[in-house]
C-alpha positions in Angstrom: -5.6 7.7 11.1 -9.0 6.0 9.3 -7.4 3.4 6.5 -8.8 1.9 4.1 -7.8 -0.3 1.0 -9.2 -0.9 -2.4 -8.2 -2.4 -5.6 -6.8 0.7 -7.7 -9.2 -0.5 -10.4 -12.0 -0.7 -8.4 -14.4 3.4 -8.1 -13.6 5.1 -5.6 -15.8 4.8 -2.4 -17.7 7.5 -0.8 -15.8 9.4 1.8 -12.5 9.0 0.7 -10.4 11.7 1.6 -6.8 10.8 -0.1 -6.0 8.0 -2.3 -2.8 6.7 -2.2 -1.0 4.1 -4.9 1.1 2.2 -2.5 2.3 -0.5 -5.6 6.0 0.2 -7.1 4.8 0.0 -10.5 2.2 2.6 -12.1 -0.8 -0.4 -12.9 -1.8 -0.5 -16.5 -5.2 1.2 -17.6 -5.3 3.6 -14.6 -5.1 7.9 -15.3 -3.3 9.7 -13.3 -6.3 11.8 -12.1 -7.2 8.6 -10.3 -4.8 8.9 -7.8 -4.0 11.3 -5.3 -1.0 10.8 -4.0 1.9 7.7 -5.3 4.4 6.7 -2.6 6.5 4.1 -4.6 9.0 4.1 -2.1 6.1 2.6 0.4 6.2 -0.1 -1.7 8.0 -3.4 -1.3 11.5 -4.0 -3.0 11.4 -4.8 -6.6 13.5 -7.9 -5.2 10.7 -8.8 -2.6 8.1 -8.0 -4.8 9.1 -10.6 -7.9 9.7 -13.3 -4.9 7.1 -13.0 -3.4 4.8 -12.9 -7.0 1.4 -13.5 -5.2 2.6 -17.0 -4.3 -0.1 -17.8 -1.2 2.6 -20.3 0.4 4.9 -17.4 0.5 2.1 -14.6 2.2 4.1 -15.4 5.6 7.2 -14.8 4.9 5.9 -11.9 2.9 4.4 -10.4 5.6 7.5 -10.1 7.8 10.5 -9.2 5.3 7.9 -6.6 3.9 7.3 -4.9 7.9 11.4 -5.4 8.1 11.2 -3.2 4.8 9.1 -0.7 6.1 10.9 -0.7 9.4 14.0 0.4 7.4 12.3 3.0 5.5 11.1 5.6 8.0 11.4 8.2 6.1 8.2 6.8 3.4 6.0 5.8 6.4 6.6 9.5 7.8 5.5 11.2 4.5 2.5 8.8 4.5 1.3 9.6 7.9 1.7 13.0 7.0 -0.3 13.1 4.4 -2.7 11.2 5.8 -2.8 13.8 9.1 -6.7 14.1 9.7 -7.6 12.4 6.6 -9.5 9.0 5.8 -7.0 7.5 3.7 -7.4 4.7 1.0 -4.0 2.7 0.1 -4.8 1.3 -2.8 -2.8 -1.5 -5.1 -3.4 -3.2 -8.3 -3.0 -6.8 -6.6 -5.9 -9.6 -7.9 -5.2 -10.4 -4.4 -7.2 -8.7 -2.5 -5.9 -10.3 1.4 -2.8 -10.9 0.5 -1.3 -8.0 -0.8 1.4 -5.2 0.6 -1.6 -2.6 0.7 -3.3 -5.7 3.9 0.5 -5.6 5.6 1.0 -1.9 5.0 -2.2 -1.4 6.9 -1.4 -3.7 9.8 2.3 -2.0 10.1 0.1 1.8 10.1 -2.0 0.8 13.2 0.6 -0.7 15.2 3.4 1.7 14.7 1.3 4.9 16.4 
C-alpha cells in the first residue's frame, strides 16, 4: 500500500488515487467533494486528541497511546486497508502540524502492521 499525507487544506496532488480524512472532526472551510473517503473512527480519541492538543513535548507519548489506539481498533485499520487495496492512498488531516500529527503515526502504524 503507496501512502501519502497532506494537509486537508492543501490541492490535491497528482496521482492520488483515494483521499482519506483521518481527523475526528470534519475541519472547517473543507466541501465534502474534497474528500473521498472519512474514517473518523481512525482517528485518535477525543480524550487523546484534547491531551495531546499539538503540544511538541507531548509528540512521544502521543505517538505510542495513539498506536495502542489503533492496536485496539482493528476493525478501522481493516476498512482502511481495504479501501486502500491497490490504491495510492493520501491520509489527510487538518493539523498546522505537519510532522507531528496522527495522519505521520497513522502512516508509521500502516507500514509496519503488513
Amino acid at each position: 500500500m503507496k501512502v501519502g499525507l497532506r494537509r486537508v487544506y492543501d490541492p490535491p496532488g497528482a496521482g492520488e488515487d483515494l483521499r482519506v480524512l483521518v481527523d475526528r472532526v470534519w475541519p472547517r472551510g473543507i466541501a465534502r467533494d474534497k474528500v473521498d473517503l472519512w474514517l473518523k473512527e481512525i482517528a485518535p480519541s477525543a480524550d487523546l486528541r484534547k491531551w495531546y492538543g499539538h503540544v511538541p513535548e507531548r509528540w512521544p507519548v502521543f505517538r505510542q497511546k495513539y498506536r495502542k489506539e489503533l492496536a485496539a481498533n482493528p476493525e478501522a485499520v481493516a476498512e482502511l486497508r481495504k479501501a486502500a487495496r491497490g490504491r495510492k492512498i493520501t491520509l489527510l488531516y487538518g493539523a498546522k502540524d505537519r510532522e507531528r500529527n496522527q495522519a505521520v503515526v497513522l502512516a508509521e502504524y500502516l507500514g509496519k502492521k503488513r
